[in-house]
Structures are given as structure tokens and as C-alpha cells.
C-alpha positions in Angstrom: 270.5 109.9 -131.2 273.6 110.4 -128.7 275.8 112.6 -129.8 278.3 112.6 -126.8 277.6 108.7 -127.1 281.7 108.1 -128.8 283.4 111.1 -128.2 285.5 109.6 -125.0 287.2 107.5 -127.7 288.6 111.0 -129.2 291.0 110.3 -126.7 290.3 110.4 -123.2 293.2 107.6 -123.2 295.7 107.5 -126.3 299.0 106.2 -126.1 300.5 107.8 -129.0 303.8 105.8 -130.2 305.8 108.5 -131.7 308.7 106.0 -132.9 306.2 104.1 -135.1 303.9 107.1 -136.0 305.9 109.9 -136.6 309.6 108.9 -137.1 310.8 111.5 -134.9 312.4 111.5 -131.1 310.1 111.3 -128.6 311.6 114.3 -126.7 310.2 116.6 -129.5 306.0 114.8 -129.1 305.0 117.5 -126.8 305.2 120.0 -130.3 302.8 118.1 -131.9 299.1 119.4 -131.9 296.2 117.0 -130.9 292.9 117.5 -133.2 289.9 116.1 -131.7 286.8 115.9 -133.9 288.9 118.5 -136.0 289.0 121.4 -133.2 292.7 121.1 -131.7 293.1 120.7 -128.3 294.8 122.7 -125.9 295.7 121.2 -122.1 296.2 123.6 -118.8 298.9 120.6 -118.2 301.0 119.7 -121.5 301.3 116.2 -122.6 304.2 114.7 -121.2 306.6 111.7 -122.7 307.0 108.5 -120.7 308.6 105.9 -122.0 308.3 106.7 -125.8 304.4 107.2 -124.7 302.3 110.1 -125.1 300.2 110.7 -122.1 297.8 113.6 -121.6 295.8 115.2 -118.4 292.1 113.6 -118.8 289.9 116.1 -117.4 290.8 118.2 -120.1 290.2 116.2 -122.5 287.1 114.5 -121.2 285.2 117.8 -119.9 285.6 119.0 -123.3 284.1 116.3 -124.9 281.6 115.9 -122.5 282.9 112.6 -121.1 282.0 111.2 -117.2 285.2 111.1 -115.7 285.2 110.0 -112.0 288.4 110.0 -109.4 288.7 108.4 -106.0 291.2 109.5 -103.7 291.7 106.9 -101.2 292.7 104.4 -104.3 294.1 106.9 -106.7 291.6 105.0 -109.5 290.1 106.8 -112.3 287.0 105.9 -114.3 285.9 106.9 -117.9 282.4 105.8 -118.9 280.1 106.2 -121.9 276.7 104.6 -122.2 278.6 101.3 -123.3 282.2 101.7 -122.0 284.1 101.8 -118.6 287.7 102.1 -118.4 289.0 102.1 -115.0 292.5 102.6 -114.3 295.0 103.2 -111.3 297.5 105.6 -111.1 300.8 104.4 -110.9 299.6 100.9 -112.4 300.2 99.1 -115.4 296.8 97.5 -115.1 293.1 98.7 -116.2 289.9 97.2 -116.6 287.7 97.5 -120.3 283.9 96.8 -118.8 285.7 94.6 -116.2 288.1 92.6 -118.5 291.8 93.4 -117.4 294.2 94.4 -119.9 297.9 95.8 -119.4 299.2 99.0 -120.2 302.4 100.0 -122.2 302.9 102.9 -119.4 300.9 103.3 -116.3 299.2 106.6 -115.9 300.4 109.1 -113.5 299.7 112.5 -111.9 301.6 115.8 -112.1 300.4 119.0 -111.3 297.4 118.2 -109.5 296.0 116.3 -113.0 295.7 112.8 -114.1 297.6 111.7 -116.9 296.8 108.5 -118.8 298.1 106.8 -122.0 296.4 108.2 -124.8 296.4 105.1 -127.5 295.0 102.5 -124.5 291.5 103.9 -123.4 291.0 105.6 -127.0 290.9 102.4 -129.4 289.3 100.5 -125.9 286.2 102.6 -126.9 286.5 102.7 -130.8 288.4 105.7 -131.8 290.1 106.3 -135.0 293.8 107.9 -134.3 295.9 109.1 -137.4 299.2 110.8 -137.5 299.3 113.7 -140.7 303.3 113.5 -141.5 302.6 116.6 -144.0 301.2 118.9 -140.7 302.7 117.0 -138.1 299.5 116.8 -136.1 297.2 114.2 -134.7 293.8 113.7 -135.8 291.8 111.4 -133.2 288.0 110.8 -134.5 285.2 109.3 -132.2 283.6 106.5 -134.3 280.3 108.0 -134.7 282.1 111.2 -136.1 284.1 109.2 -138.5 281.1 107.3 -139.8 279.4 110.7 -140.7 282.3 112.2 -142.3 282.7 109.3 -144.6 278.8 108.8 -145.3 278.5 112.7 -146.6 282.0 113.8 -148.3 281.0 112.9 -151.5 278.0 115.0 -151.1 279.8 118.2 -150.6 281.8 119.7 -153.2 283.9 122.9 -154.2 282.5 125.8 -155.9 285.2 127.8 -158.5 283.5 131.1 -159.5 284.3 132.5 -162.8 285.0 135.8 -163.3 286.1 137.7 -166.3 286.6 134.4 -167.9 289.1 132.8 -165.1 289.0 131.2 -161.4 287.9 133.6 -158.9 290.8 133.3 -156.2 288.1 132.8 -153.2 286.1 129.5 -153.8 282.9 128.5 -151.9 281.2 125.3 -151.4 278.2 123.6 -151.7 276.4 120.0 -151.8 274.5 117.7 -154.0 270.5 118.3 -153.2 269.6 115.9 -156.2 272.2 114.5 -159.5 271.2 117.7 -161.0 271.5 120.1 -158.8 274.2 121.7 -156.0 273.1 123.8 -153.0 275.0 126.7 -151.6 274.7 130.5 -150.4 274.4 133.5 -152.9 277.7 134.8 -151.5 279.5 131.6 -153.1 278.1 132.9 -156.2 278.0 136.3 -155.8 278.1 138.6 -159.5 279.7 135.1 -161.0 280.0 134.6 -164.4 280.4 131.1 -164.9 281.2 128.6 -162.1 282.7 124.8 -161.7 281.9 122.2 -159.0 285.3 120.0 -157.8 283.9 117.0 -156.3 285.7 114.6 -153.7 287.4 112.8 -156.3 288.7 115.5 -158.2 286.3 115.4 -160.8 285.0 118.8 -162.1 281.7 119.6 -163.8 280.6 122.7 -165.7 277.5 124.0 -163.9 274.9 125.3 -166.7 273.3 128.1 -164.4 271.2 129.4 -161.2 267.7 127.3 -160.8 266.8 129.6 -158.2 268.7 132.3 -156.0 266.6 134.4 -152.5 268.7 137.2 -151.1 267.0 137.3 -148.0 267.7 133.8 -147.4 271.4 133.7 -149.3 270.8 130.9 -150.6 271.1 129.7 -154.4 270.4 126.4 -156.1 272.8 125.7 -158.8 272.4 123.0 -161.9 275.2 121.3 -163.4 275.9 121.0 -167.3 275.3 117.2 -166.8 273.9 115.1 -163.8 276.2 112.7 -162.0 276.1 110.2 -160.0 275.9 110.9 -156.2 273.0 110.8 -152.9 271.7 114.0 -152.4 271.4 115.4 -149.2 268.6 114.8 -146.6 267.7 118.5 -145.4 266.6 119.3 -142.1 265.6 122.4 -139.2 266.0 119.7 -136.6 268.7 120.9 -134.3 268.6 122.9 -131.1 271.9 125.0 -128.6 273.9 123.3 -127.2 274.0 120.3 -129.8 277.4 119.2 -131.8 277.6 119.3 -135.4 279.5 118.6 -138.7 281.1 121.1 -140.9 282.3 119.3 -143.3 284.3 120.8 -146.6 286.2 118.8 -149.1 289.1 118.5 -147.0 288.3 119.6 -143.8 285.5 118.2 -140.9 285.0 120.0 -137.8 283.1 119.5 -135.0 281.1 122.8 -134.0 278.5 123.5 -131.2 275.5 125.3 -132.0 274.2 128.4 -130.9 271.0 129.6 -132.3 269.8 132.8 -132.2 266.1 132.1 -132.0 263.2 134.5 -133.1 265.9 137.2 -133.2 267.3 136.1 -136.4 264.8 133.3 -138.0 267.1 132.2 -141.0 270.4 131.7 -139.2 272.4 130.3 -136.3 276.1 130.6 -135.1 279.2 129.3 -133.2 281.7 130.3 -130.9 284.0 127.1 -132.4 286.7 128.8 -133.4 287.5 128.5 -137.4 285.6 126.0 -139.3 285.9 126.2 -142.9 287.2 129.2 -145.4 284.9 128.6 -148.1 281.4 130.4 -147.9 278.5 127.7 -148.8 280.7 125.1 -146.3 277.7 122.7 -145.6 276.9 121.5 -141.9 275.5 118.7 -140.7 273.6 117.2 -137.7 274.1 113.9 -135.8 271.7 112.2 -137.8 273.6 113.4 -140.8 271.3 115.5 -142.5 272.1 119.0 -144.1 271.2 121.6 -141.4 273.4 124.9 -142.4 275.7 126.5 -145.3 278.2 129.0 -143.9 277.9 132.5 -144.6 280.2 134.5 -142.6 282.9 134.9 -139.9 283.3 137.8 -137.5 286.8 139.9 -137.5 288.7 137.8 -135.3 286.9 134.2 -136.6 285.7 133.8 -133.5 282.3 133.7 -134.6 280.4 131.9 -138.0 276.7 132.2 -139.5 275.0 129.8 -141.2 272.2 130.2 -143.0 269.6 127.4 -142.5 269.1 125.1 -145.4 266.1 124.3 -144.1 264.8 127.6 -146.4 265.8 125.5 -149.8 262.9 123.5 -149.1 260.8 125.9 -151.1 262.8 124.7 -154.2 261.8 120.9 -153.1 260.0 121.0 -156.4 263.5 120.7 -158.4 264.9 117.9 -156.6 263.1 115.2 -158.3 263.2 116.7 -161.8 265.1 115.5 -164.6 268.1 116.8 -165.8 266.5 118.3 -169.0 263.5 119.5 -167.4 265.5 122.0 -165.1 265.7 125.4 -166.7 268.3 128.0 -165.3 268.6 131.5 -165.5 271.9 132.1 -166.4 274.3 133.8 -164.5 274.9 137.6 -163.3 276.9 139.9 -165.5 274.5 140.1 -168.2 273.4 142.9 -170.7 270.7 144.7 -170.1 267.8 144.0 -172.4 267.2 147.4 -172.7 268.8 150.6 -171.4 268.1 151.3 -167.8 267.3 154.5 -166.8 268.8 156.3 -164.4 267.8 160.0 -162.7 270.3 161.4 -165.2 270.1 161.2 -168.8 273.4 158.0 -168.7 271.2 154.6 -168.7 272.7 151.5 -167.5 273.4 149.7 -170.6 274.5 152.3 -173.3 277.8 152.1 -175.3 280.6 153.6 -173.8 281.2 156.1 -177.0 277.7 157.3 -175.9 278.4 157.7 -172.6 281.9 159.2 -173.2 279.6 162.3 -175.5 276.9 162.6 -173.3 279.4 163.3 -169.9 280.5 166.5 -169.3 282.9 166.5 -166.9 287.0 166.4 -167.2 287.9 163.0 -167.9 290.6 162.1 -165.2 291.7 159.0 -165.5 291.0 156.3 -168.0 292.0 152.6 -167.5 289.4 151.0 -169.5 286.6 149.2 -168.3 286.4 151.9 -165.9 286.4 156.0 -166.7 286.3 158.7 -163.6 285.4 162.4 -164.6 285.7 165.3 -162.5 283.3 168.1 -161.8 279.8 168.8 -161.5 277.3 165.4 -161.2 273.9 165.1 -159.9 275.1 165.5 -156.2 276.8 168.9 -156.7 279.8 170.5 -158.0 283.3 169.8 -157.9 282.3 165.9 -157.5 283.3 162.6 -158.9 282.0 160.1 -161.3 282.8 156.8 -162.2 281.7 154.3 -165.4 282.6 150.7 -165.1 281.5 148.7 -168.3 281.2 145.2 -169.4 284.7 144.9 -171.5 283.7 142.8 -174.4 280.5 144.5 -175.2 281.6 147.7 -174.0 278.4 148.9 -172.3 277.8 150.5 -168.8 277.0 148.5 -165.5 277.8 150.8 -163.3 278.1 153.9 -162.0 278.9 156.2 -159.3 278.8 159.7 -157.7 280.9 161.0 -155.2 280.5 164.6 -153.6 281.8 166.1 -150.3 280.9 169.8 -148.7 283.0 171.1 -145.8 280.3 174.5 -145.3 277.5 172.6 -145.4 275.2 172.4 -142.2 273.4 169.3 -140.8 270.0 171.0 -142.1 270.8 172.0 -145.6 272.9 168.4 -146.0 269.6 166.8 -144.8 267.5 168.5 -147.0 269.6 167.6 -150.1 269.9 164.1 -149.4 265.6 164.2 -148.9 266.0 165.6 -152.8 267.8 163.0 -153.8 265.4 160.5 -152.4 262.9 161.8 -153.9 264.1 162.0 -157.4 265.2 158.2 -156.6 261.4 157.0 -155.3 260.2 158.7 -158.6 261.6 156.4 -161.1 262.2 153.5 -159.0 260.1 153.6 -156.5 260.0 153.2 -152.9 263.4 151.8 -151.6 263.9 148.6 -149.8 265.5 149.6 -147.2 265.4 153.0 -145.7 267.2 155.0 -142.6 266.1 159.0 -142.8 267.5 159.7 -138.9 271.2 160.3 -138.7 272.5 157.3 -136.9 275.8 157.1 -135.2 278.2 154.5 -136.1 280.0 152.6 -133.1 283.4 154.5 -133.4 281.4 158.1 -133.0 283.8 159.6 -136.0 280.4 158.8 -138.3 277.1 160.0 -138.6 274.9 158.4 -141.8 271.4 158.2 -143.2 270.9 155.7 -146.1 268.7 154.5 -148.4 269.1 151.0 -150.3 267.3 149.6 -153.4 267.2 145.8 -154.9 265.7 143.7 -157.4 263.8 140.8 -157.0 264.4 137.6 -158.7 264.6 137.8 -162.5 263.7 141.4 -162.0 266.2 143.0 -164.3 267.1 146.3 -162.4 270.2 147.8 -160.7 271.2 147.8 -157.2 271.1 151.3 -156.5 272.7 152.7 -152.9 272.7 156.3 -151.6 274.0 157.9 -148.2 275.1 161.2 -146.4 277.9 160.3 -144.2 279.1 163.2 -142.0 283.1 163.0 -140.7 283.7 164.7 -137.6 287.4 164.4 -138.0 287.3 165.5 -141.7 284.7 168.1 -140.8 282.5 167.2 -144.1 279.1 166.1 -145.5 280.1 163.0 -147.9 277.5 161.9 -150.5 277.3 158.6 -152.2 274.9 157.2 -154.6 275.4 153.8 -156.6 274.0 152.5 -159.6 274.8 148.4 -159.9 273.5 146.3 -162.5 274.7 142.2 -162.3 272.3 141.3 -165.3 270.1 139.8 -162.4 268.8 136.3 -163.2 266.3 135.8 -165.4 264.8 133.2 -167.1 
């Protein structure tokens, strides 16, 4: 495989004819953006208008593709190779040279500014580029052939994920791709406490999917089956990739070209890149040269300079499913489930009770009451003068959550300590040990927060809560906060 092999015909030379693309004068082409591969391009040296032609600076454009791009002074000629292409062109001239055939140019190339501008159009279709002009966003898309070919191959692959929640479209959507008729592959934050969900695929077409086949935390990754197969090739998964390499991330209506950076045995399960902005949908699928399935997005840092993927290399457990029939899958639902049975909790409230019971075993000052959710005031099992809030399923009207809030302005580091150490302990008793676990104070980066924290989960089909507790100590505020969740999704089960 070369992935570099057709990215000079992105547009290391395209002579962009604004009159019979875009409709518009040619004086207003330098405002239009240039996408190459997807990412948009940005010049030390604007494009420029020459006679109705758009002509760019091609080291630019080249070194970020990755393209040879050679100059000789004493003739003023530039050459542009690939493995199977060289365009060689003069300065000032109306003539080039395709691997030695000559062929005339609309407008010669030029230089300004210490660069080299050519005719965009020319040396881009002379090595097999596709160039399109979006009239809706006014920008120009130039694919390399190979890129194109890739794109076209696996967009009916990938599809849109609508969660349902509280019996309508959840407004953040997330993505995913066919791993078999049956059966759609994306991350657990795609599908995160959904009730329901619906696949869009590339033609619009929207199917009902039945339920989760199989969901893993640590890897955020869930494998989804639909109310009825269709038909569509699945996916070929794959860990094959390594830094430095170009891929595809590719959603519904987007494709991007990204380069990979991997963080090794630091992180096993995912890589990232520094392409700025791929996709907004979690689950967006990404895909090698070879156009297999090597990533699902996950995440983006504050300023989206930064994505995670997961690798989907870790669905290969679930291989298994992929050559099942359609009746033979079984699924586990979705989260936001009842409780089979109460829940109990280290106060006499269970997860799961009515909320009449709950309402006549509290003993605090209701204050405030927007139903599903109650908050009473006063004493709770963190200390007095605290908070504590019911959240229940609305139809059924029983309790999936709850939490406790308490704060202490006189209390010292040692006796704060000591009562969060209680509290664990009380916890570890009816739940057991916790999953994770952070008993030293740790400083958080702005230094306004010290914490300690203890976190536990439930395994797959394991029908218990999420239950979270912390001390957090303000230094502005002056005051001991405590914090201690009780979460139940209805966790999958079969």
C-alpha cells in the first residue's frame, strides 16, 4: 500500500475556473476555502487570480501532502512527481510536460513572494484528482483518487446512531458501522443510558435497532442489533496501522483525512490525532488505507485539537456474532430499566422503591419538588444540614437515583479524612471493594482543589448501581465538600 501514492493530485496544480464553477467574479476566489482530503488548507502565500484562474503556492500544498516537489534555479522549472507521475513546468510558461508529453496551459505559473505558484486544475486532473465546487458552503473539495475510491467503497457501511431518550431523539447523535446485516458497531458513549435507538443509513433509510448484543466499559465499545437485517458489507476490522500513517474518518456526510498518533503501551486500547476536527458524532468510524475499520471516535480535547479513538480491533472478541443469524442474536435490552428487585443501599431508601415509599421513609424538609426528581434538606448519611436528591423513572415512578451532598467549613483535614474512611467502609460492606480507589488527597491542576475518591461499577448484565463518593476540599471556599452517588441505568442484561 502507498498511501502518499495520489495525494499530489489533491492539488499540487488546479486551475480552478471560477466563471464555470462557482458563478461568481473572479476577484472574490481568493475567499473561497480549499479542502484537501477534507482538512482545509491554509497557504503562507494566498491564492492569487490570473486570468479568471486560480493559482496557488505549491510547496504548501505539496509538503503537506507529502508530495516531491523539486525547483531549479538557473531554469526557473519546477517538478512534481509521484511513483507514476511527473509534471514539470516553467515559470512564466504556458507549457508543461505530463511524464514527457507536452501539454499547454490556460495560465502559466508564476512566482511572488519568494513561492511558486501554479494552475491548480492542470497538474491536479494530470495526476487523477477529483475537484468539486460545494455552491451551498462555497468551498472546494479536491480528493486524491485513492481517497475517493475509499470513501465511496465504505459510506454505506457507516451509519447514524439517534439515541432515544424519554421516548424522543436525543439532540447529540453518534455513529457507528455495519460489522455483519445484523449488527452495528460503535462506542458505549454513542449509547450511553439510551433507551431506545435508530440507525440512519446513507440512503436515508432508518431501522429500529432491537437492543445491545454486547457492551465493555473498559473498551467503550458496544455492539448493537437491528430490529431486522439489511442488506449491506460489513466491515473488515483491523489493528494494522502504525504513527505517522494517514487515515479515513469517515461519517455520513463527512470524510477526513487524519494522521495517526498512537500512544503505544501507555494507553493499549486507543490512539489520537492532532488533525484538527474530524467528526461531531462519538462512534465516527476510521479507516486505514487498505480500507479496513481501525478506530471509533470517542473524544475531543477542549479546544478540538486533539481526538481518541478507541481501537476496533477490541470487537474482535464479539467475532462470534458476526456470522450469526438474525434470529439467533439475542440482546439485552437497553439501559433504563427497573430493577428486578430493590437495591439496597447503606441507608434504609433502595434503588427501586416507589416514590410514595420513599417520600414516607425521608425525613428531611422537602425543598423543591419538580417531579421525577425531589431534593430534601437536612440531615443525610453524610451529616447534617445536607442535601438529598431522588430522581425516578417517570412512568413507573420508582427510584434510580440518588444523591447526597454535605459541606463543613470547621472541619480539619484529619477529622474530614477520617469521615470519608467511614463512609468507605460502610460502602466496601455491602458492595464490596470498589473499582477504583484514590485514599491520598491529590491536587487538581488549578491548585483551588484537593480530592480523594472512590468509584464503583457493574459488570456486564450485572444489575447494580454506579455508585461514586469524594471529599473535595475548596481553598477558596474554605470547606470540606462530600459527595456520594447512587446510579442505576437498569445495566444490560440478558
Amino acid at each position: 500500500m502507498n498511501v502518499r501514492k495520489k495525494a499530489l493530485s489533491l492539488g499540487l496544480g488546479l486551475s480552478l475556473s471560477l466563471t464555470s464553477l462557482t458563478g461568481i467574479e473572479a476577484s472574490a476566489a481568493t475567499t473561497i476555502p480549499v479542502y484537501v482530503n477534507g482538512v482545509k488548507q491554509t497557504y503562507d502565500q494566498p491564492p492569487v487570480i490570473k486570468d479568471y484562474r486560480t493559482l496557488v503556492p505549491i510547496r504548501g500544498i505539496s509538503e503537506n501532502l507529502g508530495a516531491t516537489v523539486q525547483y531549479r534555479s538557473t531554469d526557473q522549472t519546477v517538478s512534481i512527481k509521484d511513483e507514476d507521475t511527473t509534471v514539470t513546468l516553467k515559470i512564466g510558461s504556458k507549457t508543461a510536460y505530463i511524464n514527457g508529453e507536452k501539454k499547454t496551459l490556460d495560465v502559466a505559473a508564476l512566482a511572488m513572494n519568494n513561492r511558486t505558484l501554479v494552475p491548480l486544475r492542470f497538474v491536479g486532473e494530470a495526476l487523477g484528482a477529483k475537484v468539486a465546487y460545494d455552491s451551498k458552503t462555497q468551498r472546494v473539495h479536491i480528493s486524491s483518487a485513492e481517497f475517493a475510491k475509499l470513501v465511496q467503497e465504505n459510506k454505506e457501511k457507516v451509519v447514524t446512531i439517534h439515541k432515544i431518550k424519554h421516548g424522543e431523539r436525543y439532540v447529540y447523535r453518534g455513529a457507528g458501522v455495519f460489522v455483519s446485516p445484523s449488527l452495528v458497531l460503535t462506542t458505549e458513549t454513542a449509547v450511553h443510558q439510551a433507551q431506545g435507538a435508530v440507525i440512519e443509513m446513507s440512503n436515508g433509510k432508518e431501522v429500529t435497532v432491537e437492543g445491545v448484543v454486547e457492551l465493555d466499559k473498559d473498551k467503550n465499545l458496544a455492539l448493537l442489533k437491528l430490529s431486522s437485517p439489511v442488506e449491506v458489507d460489513p466491515v473488515d476490522i483491523s489493528n494494522e496501522f502504525k504513527a505517522g500513517e494517514k487515515a479515513i474518518s469517515l461519517s455520513k456526510k463527512e470524510a477526513v483525512e487524519i494522521e495517526i498518533e498512537d500512544f503505544s503501551e501507555l494507553i493499549a486500547s486507543k490512539f489520537y490525532t492532532n488533525t484538527r476536527f474530524t467528526n461531531l458524532f462519538f462512534g465516527t468510524p476510521l479507516f486505514n488505507y487498505d480500507g479496513q475499520l481501525i478506530g471509533l471516535s470517542v473524544e475531543r480535547d477542549g479546544d478540538d485539537s486533539v481526538e481518541f479513538f478507541e481501537r476496533a480491533a477490541g470487537a474482535l472478541d464479539w467475532s462470534s456474532y458476526f456470522s450469526m443469524k438474525h434470529a439467533d442474536i439475542e440482546t439485552s435490552g437497553f439501559f433504563e430499566k427497573l430493577p428486578s428487585k430493590p437495591i439496597e443501599t447503606i441507608v434504609g431508601i433502595s434503588l427501586g422503591m416507589d416514590d410514595t415509599t420513599v417520600r414516607s421513609l425521608e425525613k428531611g424538609e422537602l425543598g423543591e419538588e419538580s417531579y421525577p426528581y425531589l431534593v430534601y434538606k437536612g440531615e443525610n448519611v453524610l451529616g447534617p444540614d445536607g442535601q438529598t436528591g431522588y430522581e425516578f423513572f417517570p412512568k413507573e415512578r420508582s427510584l434510580k437515583s440518588i444523591e447526597y451532598h454535605y459541606a463543613s467549613e470547621t472541619m480539619t483535614k484529619e477529622e474530614a479524612t477520617q469521615k470519608y474512611q467511614e463512609l468507605i467502609q460502610k460502602l466496601e460492606a455491602i458492595h464490596g471493594e470498589a473499582n477504583e480507589m484514590d485514599n491520598n488527597w491529590e491536587v487538581e491542576e488549578d491548585g483551588y482543589f484537593e480530592e480523594m475518591h472512590a468509584e464503583w461499577y457493574p459488570k456486564f448484565n450485572e444489575e447494580k448501581p454506579v455508585i461514586l463518593t469524594s471529599v473535595q476540599y475548596n481553598s477558596t471556599l474554605e470547606q470540606y465538600r462530600f459527595a456520594l452517588y447512587y446510579l442505576f441505568y437498569g445495566s444490560y442484561r440478558k
